[in-house]
N, C-alpha and C positions, 0 to 999 in steps of 0.2 A: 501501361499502354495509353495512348492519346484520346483513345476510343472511351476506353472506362475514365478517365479524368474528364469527358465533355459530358456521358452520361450522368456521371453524378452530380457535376455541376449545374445540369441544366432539367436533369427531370421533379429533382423535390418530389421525388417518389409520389408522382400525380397516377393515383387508380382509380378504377371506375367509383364513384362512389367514395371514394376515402382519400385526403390529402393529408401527405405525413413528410415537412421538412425536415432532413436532418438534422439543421440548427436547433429542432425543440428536441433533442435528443444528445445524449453524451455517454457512451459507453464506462462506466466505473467498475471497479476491482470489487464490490464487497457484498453490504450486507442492503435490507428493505427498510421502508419505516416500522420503528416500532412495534409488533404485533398487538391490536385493540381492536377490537369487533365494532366500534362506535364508527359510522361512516357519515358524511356528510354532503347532501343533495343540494346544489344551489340551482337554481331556475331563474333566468333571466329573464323579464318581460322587456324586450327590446322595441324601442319608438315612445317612452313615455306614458303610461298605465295609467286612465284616469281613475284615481282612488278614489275621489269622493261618488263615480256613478260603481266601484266597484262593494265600497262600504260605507253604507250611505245613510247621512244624517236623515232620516225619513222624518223626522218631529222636528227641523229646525225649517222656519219659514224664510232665512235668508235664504238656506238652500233652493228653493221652490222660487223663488224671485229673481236670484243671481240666474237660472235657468228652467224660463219658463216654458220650453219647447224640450231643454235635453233633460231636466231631473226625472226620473224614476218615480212613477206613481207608488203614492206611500201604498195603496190597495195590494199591491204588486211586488212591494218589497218584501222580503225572508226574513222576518221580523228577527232578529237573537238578542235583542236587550232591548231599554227603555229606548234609546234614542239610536240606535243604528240596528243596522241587517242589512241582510246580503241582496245584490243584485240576482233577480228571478234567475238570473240563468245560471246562477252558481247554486243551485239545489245542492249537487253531491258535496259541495264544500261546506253547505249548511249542515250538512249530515255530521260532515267532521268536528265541527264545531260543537253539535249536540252530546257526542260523543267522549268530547274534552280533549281531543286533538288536535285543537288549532287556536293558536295564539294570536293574535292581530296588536302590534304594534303601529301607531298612528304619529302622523307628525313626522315621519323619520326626514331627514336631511344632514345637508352640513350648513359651516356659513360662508359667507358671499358663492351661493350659489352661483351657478351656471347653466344656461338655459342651451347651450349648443349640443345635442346629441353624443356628441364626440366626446366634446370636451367633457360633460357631465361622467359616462361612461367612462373613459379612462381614470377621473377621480375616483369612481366607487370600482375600479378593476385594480387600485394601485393600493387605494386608501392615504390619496396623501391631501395636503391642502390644497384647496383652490388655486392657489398660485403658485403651487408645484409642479412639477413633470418629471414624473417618475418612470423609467424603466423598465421597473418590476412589477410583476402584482402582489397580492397581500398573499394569495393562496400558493404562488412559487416561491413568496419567501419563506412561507410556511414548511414549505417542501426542502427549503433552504436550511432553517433549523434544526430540523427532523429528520435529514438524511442525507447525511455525512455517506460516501461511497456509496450509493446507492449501485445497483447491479443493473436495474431494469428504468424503463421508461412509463411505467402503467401505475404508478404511484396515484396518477392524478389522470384522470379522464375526462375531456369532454366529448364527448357525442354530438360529432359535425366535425367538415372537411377541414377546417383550420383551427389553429390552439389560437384561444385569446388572450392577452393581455395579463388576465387574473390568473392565468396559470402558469406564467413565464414569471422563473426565480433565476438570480443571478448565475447561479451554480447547475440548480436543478429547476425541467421543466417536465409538465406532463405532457399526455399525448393524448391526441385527436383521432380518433376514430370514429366514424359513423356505423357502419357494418362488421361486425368482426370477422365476420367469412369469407366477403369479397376480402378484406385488407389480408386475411388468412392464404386465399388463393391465389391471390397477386405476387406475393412475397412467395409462395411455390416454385413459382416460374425458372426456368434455369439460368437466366442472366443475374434474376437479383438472389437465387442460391450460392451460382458462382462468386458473384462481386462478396456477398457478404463474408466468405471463407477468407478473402483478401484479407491479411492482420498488419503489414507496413507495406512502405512506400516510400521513393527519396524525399518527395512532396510532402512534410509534415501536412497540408491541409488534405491532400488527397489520403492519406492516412488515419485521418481524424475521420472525412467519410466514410471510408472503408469500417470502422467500429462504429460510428454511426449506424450503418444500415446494418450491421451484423446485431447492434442492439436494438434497433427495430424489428429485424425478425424473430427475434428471441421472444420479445414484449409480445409481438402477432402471434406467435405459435401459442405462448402462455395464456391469454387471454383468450383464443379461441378453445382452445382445450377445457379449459373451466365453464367456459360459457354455454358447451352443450351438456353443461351435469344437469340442469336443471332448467327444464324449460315446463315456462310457464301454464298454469292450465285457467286463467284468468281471458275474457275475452275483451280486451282492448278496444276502443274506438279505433276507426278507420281516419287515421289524421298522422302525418308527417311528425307531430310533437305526443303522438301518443305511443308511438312505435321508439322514440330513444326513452322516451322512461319504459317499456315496456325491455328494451337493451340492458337499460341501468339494473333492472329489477333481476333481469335472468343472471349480469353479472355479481353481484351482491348478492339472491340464494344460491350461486352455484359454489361461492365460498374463496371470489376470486381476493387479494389483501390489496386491493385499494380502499384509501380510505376518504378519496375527496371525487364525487362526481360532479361535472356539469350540463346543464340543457338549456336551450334559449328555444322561445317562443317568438317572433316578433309577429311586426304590425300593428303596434299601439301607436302610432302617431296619428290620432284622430282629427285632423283639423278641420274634415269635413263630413259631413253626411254621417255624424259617429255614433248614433243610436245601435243601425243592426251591425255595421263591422265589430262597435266594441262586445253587442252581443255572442256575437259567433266564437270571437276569442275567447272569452270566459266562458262559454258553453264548453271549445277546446279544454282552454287548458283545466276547469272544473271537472270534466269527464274523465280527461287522463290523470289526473290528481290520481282521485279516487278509486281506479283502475291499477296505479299504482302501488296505492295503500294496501288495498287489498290484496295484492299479490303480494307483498310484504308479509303482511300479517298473517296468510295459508302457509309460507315458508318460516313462521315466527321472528324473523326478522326486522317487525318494523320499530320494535324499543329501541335497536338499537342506529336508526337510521332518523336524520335532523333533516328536515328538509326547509329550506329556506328559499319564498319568491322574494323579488326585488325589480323595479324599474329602476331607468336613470333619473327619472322623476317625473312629478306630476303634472296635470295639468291645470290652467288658469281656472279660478272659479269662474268668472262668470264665461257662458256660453260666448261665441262669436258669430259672425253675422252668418255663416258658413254653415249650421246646423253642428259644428262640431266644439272643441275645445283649443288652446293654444298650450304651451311649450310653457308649464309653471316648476312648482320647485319641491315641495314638502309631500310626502306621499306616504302610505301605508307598507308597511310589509308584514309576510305572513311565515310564519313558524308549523310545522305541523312535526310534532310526534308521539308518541304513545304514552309517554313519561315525563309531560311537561310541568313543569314546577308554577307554572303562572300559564292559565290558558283562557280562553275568552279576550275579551278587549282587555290589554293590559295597562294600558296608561289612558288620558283625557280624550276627547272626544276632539276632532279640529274648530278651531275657535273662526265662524267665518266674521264675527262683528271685528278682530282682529288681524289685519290683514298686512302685507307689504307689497304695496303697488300693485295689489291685484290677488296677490298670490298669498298660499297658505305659510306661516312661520313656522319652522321646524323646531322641538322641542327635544330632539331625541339623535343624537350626532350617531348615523350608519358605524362608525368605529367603533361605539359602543357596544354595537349588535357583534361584527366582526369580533372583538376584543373577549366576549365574553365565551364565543363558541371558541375561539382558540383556545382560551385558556381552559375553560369549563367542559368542553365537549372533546378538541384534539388533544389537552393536556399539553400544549404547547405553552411558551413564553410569547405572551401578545403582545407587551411593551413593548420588545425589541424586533418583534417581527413588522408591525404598524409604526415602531420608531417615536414614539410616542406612548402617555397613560392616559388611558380613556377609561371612565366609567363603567364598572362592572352592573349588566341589569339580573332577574333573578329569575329567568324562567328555565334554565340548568345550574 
């Protein structure tokens, strides 16, 4: 009917609260990934994360020069080694730190950076070269390698109205959820019970929807079912990025077989007034960390969960006229799990006497990082998934 062929084509299954395109979705004949308990948390800091006010050389006086209104009073900073600690408002993540939970890689980049938001972001969502443009992301081709006939769409989760880039594989993509109950009660409804019963059509495309959305409700039913085994007795912060990890957490102890989640934060593009915003965000997403872990580790769950943050990159050292920072290159990222093989500051400290045009030089190429959780942590083939050999590091 004409009716169901405009429907499909034109809602992208839009619910309160939850956007689930058919496109990131393909109905297959068979089996899941793999069965491994080892799951894998990425956290996005979206707008650019400035690292050095988040992990801060408190004993280097370029520091204190290059920003003599925005650095971090040494008095003030969370001391964790001779020459770096944490920004005051990331206490709970100093805790983690103490604990030997949390790894901090420095320097991270690629080369010939890219300072455009977009353009940086699709590089670390693809993993390909700068001068690439890639289609896929590294974590859909993941999903690519790993699962042949897949049956479901919940392999890979991000938590928010739309799948991004890093979860879109040629074959296979994950899916977008925000709410499991509203997407649960949506998919209720008699229209989209009806349509999904739909199995052919003369219209091969209108047929590919019709299993489309019948494997969407299948994913919604599955994931909502698991998701009320166990719910949390952890009291969460009151914040918009502390309620999807606090989603992540209920799905992972209720013993749902995904094994790749995602969450973005944003609002780090500081270029102005960035003292208390950068504050508030690290207060964020520092509270919800922790809040996390812990609910992890009540459910014994947390050895076997990687949690990895990342921006698209950092910003310029020296301050600007604007009280805030600009759009630089090399940044930090943070590791945190129960069982890490290298934890604390794992590599050098950022060289600020050594600069390029302003900005910090990367030491430590992001496909490394990528390369080695695939291989090491998903037991996947990274070469061929990144298409490329990148440097294995040692903290799995």
């Amino acid at each position: 009917m004409s009716t169901r062929r405009d429907f499909l084509r034109q809602s992208a299954l839009a619910t309160a609260g939850t956007m689930l395109i058919p496109g990131f979705l393909k109905a297959f004949d068979g089996n899941t990934l793999l069965p491994d308990h080892k799951k894998l948390v990425v956290i996005q800091l979206s707008g650019g994360n400035d690292g050095l006010n988040t992990i801060i050389p408190y004993r280097n006086d370029l520091y204190y020069k290059m920003r003599p209104k925005l650095a971090i009073n040494s008095a003030t900073v969370l001391k964790a080694g001779d020459e770096l600690g944490f920004h005051p408002a990331l206490s709970k993540l100093n805790r983690l730190y103490d604990q030997g939970y949390l790894g901090v890689i420095n320097n991270v980049g690629y080369p010939n950076p890219d300072r455009s938001h977009f353009r940086s972001m699709d590089i670390w969502h693809t993993a390909s070269n700068s001068d690439e443009y890639w289609q896929t992301g590294w974590l859909g081709r993941y999903l690519d390698s790993q699962c042949n006939h897949c049956s479901t769409g919940h392999q890979a989760i991000e938590i928010d109205d739309v799948l991004g880039l890093a979860l879109k594989g040629g074959q296979q993509k994950g899916m977008a959820v925000r709410n499991p109950k509203k997407l649960h009660d949506t998919l209720k409804r008699d229209l989209f019970q009806q349509l999904s019963m739909q199995q052919e059509h003369d219209e091969p495309m209108v047929s590919y929807l019709y299993k489309s959305l019948a494997e969407t409700v299948s994913s919604a039913d599955y994931i909502y079912s698991k998701s009320t085994i166990a719910k949390s007795k952890v009291t969460y912060p009151d914040s918009e990025f502390a309620n999807r990890l606090k989603t992540i957490a209920q799905l992972i102890n209720s013993g749902i077989d995904t094994r790749v989640y995602y969450a973005s934060l944003s609002g780090f593009d500081t270029h102005v007034n960035q003292a208390n915003s950068h504050e508030r965000l690290l207060l964020t997403y520092g509270e919800a960390v922790d809040s996390f872990v812990t609910d992890l580790e009540q459910h014994n769950n947390f050895e076997s969960v990687m949690i990895m943050t990342f921006s698209e990159f950092g910003r310029r050292v020296v301050q600007n006229a604007s009280g805030g920072t600009d759009h630089g290159t090399a940044n930090n990222l943070l590791l945190i799990n129960k069982s890490l093989k290298q934890r604390g500051f794992i590599n050098e400290t950022p060289d600020l006497e050594k600069l390029d045009s302003g900005d910090l030089i990367h030491t430590v190429d992001f496909r490394s990082i990528y390369a080695t959780l695939l291989d090491h942590w998903l037991g996947a083939d990274a070469d061929m998934i990144l298409g490329n050999k990148f440097s294995r590091l040692g903290f799995v």
